[in-house]
N, C-alpha and C positions, 0 to 999 in steps of 0.2 A: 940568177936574178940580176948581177950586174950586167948580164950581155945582153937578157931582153930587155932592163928600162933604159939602157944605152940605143935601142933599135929605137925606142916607144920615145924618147927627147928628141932623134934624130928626124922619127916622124912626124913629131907636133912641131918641128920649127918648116921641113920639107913638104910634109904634106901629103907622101906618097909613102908607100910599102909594097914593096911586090904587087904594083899595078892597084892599090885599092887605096882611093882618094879619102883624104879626114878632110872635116872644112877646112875652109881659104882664109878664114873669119880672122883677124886680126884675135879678139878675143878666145878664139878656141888656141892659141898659140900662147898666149898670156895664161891662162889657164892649164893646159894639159901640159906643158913642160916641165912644171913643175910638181904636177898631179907625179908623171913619168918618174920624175927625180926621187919622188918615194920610194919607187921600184929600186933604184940604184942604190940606194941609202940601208936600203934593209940588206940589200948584197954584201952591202960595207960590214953592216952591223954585225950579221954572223961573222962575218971572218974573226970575230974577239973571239969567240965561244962564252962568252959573256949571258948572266942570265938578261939583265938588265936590258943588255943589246937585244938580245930574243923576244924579250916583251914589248920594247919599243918597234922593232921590226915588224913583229905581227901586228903592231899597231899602225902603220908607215902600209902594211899592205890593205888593211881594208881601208885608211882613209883613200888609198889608188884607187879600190875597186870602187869603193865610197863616189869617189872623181867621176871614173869613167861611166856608172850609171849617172850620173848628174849632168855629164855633158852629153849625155842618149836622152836623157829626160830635158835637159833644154834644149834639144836640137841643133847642138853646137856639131855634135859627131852625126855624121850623115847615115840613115837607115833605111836608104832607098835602095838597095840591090843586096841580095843573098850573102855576096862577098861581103858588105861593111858588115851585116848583122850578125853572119861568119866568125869576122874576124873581132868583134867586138866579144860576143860569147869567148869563143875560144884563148881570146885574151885575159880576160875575166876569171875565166876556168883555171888557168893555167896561175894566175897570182893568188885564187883561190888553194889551189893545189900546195903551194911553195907553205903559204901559212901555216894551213894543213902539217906537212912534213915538218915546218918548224916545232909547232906545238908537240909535232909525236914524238920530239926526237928530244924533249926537254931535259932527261936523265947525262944528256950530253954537256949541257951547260953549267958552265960553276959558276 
């Protein structure tokens, strides 16, 4: 989780990811960086094994997911080519996914 929202900040301030353009928008950078930083924070958060950190993390990922449909729904994230809506889903799915594994794995947390 720390290595993709560290990719996903590095994108919202650059721009680019493996050829697939986010908007230019001053505001989509003001916004999704720190949407991104959720992503990184929950990374943080497991490393406690902490229940608390697991709750708050799961909470940290869908405010992201939360984010990123909010910046598709204000046309901040562009959904003009296969690839962005690709890489939007697929992004999505994948913090979906981490939550997911977090909750299943709650017997792990003290």
């Amino acid at each position: 989780m720390i290595v993709f929202g560290l990719a996903e900040v590095v994108t919202g301030f650059t721009h680019r990811f493996f050829g697939i353009s986010t908007s230019t928008a001053t505001i989509f950078t003001g916004v999704a960086a720190p949407i991104d930083g959720f992503y990184v924070a929950s990374g943080l958060l497991i490393l406690t094994m902490k229940r608390w950190a697991a709750v708050l993390a799961i909470a940290l990922l869908v405010a992201d997911i939360a984010g990123r449909l909010w910046l598709a729904d204000a046309r901040l994230y562009p959904l003009s080519s296969f690839e962005q809506v690709f890489a939007l889903v697929v992004g999505t799915a994948i913090a979906i996914a981490f939550a997911i594994y977090i909750a299943g794995k709650w017997n792990l947390y003290k």
